[in-house]
C-alpha positions as MATLAB code, in Angstrom:
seq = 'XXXXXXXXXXXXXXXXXXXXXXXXXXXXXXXXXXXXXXXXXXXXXXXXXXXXXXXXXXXXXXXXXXXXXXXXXXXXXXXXXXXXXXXXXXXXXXXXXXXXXXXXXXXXXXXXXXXXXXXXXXXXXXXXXXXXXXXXX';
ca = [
       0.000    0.000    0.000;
       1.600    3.169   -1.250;
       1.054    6.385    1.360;
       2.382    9.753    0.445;
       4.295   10.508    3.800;
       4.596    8.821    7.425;
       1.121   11.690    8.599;
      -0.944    9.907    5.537;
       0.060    6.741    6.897;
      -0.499    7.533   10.172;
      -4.027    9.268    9.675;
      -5.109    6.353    7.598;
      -4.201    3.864   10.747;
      -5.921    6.193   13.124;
      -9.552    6.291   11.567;
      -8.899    2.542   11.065;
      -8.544    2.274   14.552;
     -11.151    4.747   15.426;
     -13.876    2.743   13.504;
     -12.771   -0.513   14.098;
     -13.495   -0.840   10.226;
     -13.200   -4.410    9.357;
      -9.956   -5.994    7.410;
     -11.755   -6.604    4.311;
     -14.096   -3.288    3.804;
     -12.594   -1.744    1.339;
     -14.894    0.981    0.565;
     -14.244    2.775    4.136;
     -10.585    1.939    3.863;
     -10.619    3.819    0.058;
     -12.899    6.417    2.013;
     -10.189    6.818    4.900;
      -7.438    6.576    2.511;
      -8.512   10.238    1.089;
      -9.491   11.377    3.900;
      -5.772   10.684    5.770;
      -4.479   11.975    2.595;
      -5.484   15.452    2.426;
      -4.570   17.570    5.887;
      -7.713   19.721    5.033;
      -9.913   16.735    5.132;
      -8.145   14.839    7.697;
      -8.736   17.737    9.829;
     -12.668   18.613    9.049;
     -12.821   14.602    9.034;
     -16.007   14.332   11.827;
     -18.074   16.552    9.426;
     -17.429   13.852    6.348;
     -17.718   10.796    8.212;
     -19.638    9.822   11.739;
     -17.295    7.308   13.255;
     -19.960    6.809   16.159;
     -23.061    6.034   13.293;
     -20.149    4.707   10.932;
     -21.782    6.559    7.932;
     -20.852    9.410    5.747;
     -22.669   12.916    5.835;
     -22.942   13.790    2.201;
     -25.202   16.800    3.382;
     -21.746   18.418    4.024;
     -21.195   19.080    0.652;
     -24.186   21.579    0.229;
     -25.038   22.565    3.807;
     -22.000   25.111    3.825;
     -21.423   24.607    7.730;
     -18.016   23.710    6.970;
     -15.948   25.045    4.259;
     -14.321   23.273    1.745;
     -12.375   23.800   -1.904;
     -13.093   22.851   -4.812;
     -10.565   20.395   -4.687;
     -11.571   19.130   -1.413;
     -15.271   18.850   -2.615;
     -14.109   16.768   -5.415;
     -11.913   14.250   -3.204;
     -15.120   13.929   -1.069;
     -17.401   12.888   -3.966;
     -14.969   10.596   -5.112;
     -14.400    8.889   -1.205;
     -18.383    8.592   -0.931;
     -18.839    6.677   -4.624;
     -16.129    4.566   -3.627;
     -17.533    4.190   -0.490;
     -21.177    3.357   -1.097;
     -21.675    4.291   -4.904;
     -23.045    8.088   -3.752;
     -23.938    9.924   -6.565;
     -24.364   13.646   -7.229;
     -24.221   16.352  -10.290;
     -20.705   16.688   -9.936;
     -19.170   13.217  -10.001;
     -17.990   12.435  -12.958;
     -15.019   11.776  -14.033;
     -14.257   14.759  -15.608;
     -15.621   17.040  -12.535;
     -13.975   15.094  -10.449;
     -10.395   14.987  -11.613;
     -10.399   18.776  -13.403;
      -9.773   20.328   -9.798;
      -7.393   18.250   -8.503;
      -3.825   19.316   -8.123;
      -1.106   16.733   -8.502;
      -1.105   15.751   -4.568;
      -4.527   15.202   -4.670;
      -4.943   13.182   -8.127;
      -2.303   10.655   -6.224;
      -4.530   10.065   -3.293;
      -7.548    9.564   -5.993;
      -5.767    7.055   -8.044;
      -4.563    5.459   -4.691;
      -7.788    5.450   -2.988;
      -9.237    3.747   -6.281;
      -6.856    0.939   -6.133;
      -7.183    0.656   -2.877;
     -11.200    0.298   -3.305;
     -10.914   -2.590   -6.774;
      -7.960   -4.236   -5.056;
      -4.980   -3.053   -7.624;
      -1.893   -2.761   -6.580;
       0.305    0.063   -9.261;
       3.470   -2.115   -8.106;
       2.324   -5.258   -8.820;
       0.395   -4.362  -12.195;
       3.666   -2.876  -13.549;
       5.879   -6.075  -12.353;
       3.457   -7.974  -14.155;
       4.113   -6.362  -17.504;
       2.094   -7.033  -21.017;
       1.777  -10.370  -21.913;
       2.087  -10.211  -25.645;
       3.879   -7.056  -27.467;
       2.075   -5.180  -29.662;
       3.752   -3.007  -31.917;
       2.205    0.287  -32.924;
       2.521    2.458  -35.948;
       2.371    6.202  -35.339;
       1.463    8.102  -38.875;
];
Protein backbone atom coordinates (compact mmCIF):
# COMPACT_ATOMS: atom_id res chain seq x y z
CA UNK A 1 0.00 0.00 0.00
CA UNK A 2 1.60 3.17 -1.25
CA UNK A 3 1.05 6.39 1.36
CA UNK A 4 2.38 9.75 0.44
CA UNK A 5 4.29 10.51 3.80
CA UNK A 6 4.60 8.82 7.42
CA UNK A 7 1.12 11.69 8.60
CA UNK A 8 -0.94 9.91 5.54
CA UNK A 9 0.06 6.74 6.90
CA UNK A 10 -0.50 7.53 10.17
CA UNK A 11 -4.03 9.27 9.67
CA UNK A 12 -5.11 6.35 7.60
CA UNK A 13 -4.20 3.86 10.75
CA UNK A 14 -5.92 6.19 13.12
CA UNK A 15 -9.55 6.29 11.57
CA UNK A 16 -8.90 2.54 11.06
CA UNK A 17 -8.54 2.27 14.55
CA UNK A 18 -11.15 4.75 15.43
CA UNK A 19 -13.88 2.74 13.50
CA UNK A 20 -12.77 -0.51 14.10
CA UNK A 21 -13.50 -0.84 10.23
CA UNK A 22 -13.20 -4.41 9.36
CA UNK A 23 -9.96 -5.99 7.41
CA UNK A 24 -11.75 -6.60 4.31
CA UNK A 25 -14.10 -3.29 3.80
CA UNK A 26 -12.59 -1.74 1.34
CA UNK A 27 -14.89 0.98 0.56
CA UNK A 28 -14.24 2.77 4.14
CA UNK A 29 -10.58 1.94 3.86
CA UNK A 30 -10.62 3.82 0.06
CA UNK A 31 -12.90 6.42 2.01
CA UNK A 32 -10.19 6.82 4.90
CA UNK A 33 -7.44 6.58 2.51
CA UNK A 34 -8.51 10.24 1.09
CA UNK A 35 -9.49 11.38 3.90
CA UNK A 36 -5.77 10.68 5.77
CA UNK A 37 -4.48 11.98 2.59
CA UNK A 38 -5.48 15.45 2.43
CA UNK A 39 -4.57 17.57 5.89
CA UNK A 40 -7.71 19.72 5.03
CA UNK A 41 -9.91 16.74 5.13
CA UNK A 42 -8.14 14.84 7.70
CA UNK A 43 -8.74 17.74 9.83
CA UNK A 44 -12.67 18.61 9.05
CA UNK A 45 -12.82 14.60 9.03
CA UNK A 46 -16.01 14.33 11.83
CA UNK A 47 -18.07 16.55 9.43
CA UNK A 48 -17.43 13.85 6.35
CA UNK A 49 -17.72 10.80 8.21
CA UNK A 50 -19.64 9.82 11.74
CA UNK A 51 -17.30 7.31 13.26
CA UNK A 52 -19.96 6.81 16.16
CA UNK A 53 -23.06 6.03 13.29
CA UNK A 54 -20.15 4.71 10.93
CA UNK A 55 -21.78 6.56 7.93
CA UNK A 56 -20.85 9.41 5.75
CA UNK A 57 -22.67 12.92 5.84
CA UNK A 58 -22.94 13.79 2.20
CA UNK A 59 -25.20 16.80 3.38
CA UNK A 60 -21.75 18.42 4.02
CA UNK A 61 -21.20 19.08 0.65
CA UNK A 62 -24.19 21.58 0.23
CA UNK A 63 -25.04 22.57 3.81
CA UNK A 64 -22.00 25.11 3.82
CA UNK A 65 -21.42 24.61 7.73
CA UNK A 66 -18.02 23.71 6.97
CA UNK A 67 -15.95 25.05 4.26
CA UNK A 68 -14.32 23.27 1.75
CA UNK A 69 -12.38 23.80 -1.90
CA UNK A 70 -13.09 22.85 -4.81
CA UNK A 71 -10.57 20.39 -4.69
CA UNK A 72 -11.57 19.13 -1.41
CA UNK A 73 -15.27 18.85 -2.62
CA UNK A 74 -14.11 16.77 -5.42
CA UNK A 75 -11.91 14.25 -3.20
CA UNK A 76 -15.12 13.93 -1.07
CA UNK A 77 -17.40 12.89 -3.97
CA UNK A 78 -14.97 10.60 -5.11
CA UNK A 79 -14.40 8.89 -1.21
CA UNK A 80 -18.38 8.59 -0.93
CA UNK A 81 -18.84 6.68 -4.62
CA UNK A 82 -16.13 4.57 -3.63
CA UNK A 83 -17.53 4.19 -0.49
CA UNK A 84 -21.18 3.36 -1.10
CA UNK A 85 -21.68 4.29 -4.90
CA UNK A 86 -23.04 8.09 -3.75
CA UNK A 87 -23.94 9.92 -6.57
CA UNK A 88 -24.36 13.65 -7.23
CA UNK A 89 -24.22 16.35 -10.29
CA UNK A 90 -20.70 16.69 -9.94
CA UNK A 91 -19.17 13.22 -10.00
CA UNK A 92 -17.99 12.43 -12.96
CA UNK A 93 -15.02 11.78 -14.03
CA UNK A 94 -14.26 14.76 -15.61
CA UNK A 95 -15.62 17.04 -12.53
CA UNK A 96 -13.97 15.09 -10.45
CA UNK A 97 -10.39 14.99 -11.61
CA UNK A 98 -10.40 18.78 -13.40
CA UNK A 99 -9.77 20.33 -9.80
CA UNK A 100 -7.39 18.25 -8.50
CA UNK A 101 -3.82 19.32 -8.12
CA UNK A 102 -1.11 16.73 -8.50
CA UNK A 103 -1.11 15.75 -4.57
CA UNK A 104 -4.53 15.20 -4.67
CA UNK A 105 -4.94 13.18 -8.13
CA UNK A 106 -2.30 10.65 -6.22
CA UNK A 107 -4.53 10.07 -3.29
CA UNK A 108 -7.55 9.56 -5.99
CA UNK A 109 -5.77 7.06 -8.04
CA UNK A 110 -4.56 5.46 -4.69
CA UNK A 111 -7.79 5.45 -2.99
CA UNK A 112 -9.24 3.75 -6.28
CA UNK A 113 -6.86 0.94 -6.13
CA UNK A 114 -7.18 0.66 -2.88
CA UNK A 115 -11.20 0.30 -3.30
CA UNK A 116 -10.91 -2.59 -6.77
CA UNK A 117 -7.96 -4.24 -5.06
CA UNK A 118 -4.98 -3.05 -7.62
CA UNK A 119 -1.89 -2.76 -6.58
CA UNK A 120 0.30 0.06 -9.26
CA UNK A 121 3.47 -2.12 -8.11
CA UNK A 122 2.32 -5.26 -8.82
CA UNK A 123 0.39 -4.36 -12.19
CA UNK A 124 3.67 -2.88 -13.55
CA UNK A 125 5.88 -6.07 -12.35
CA UNK A 126 3.46 -7.97 -14.15
CA UNK A 127 4.11 -6.36 -17.50
CA UNK A 128 2.09 -7.03 -21.02
CA UNK A 129 1.78 -10.37 -21.91
CA UNK A 130 2.09 -10.21 -25.64
CA UNK A 131 3.88 -7.06 -27.47
CA UNK A 132 2.08 -5.18 -29.66
CA UNK A 133 3.75 -3.01 -31.92
CA UNK A 134 2.20 0.29 -32.92
CA UNK A 135 2.52 2.46 -35.95
CA UNK A 136 2.37 6.20 -35.34
CA UNK A 137 1.46 8.10 -38.88
Amino acid sequence: MYFMNEDHAYNFQNMILQDKTHVNDRERFALFYILGGNEDLFLKRSHVYDFKLHEINPDVLTNAEVDFCSSSKALIRLAYNLYNGHEDSFISPHDLFRTLDSRNYLIAKGAIDMRFGRDIEEQMNEGVEEEMEIEFL
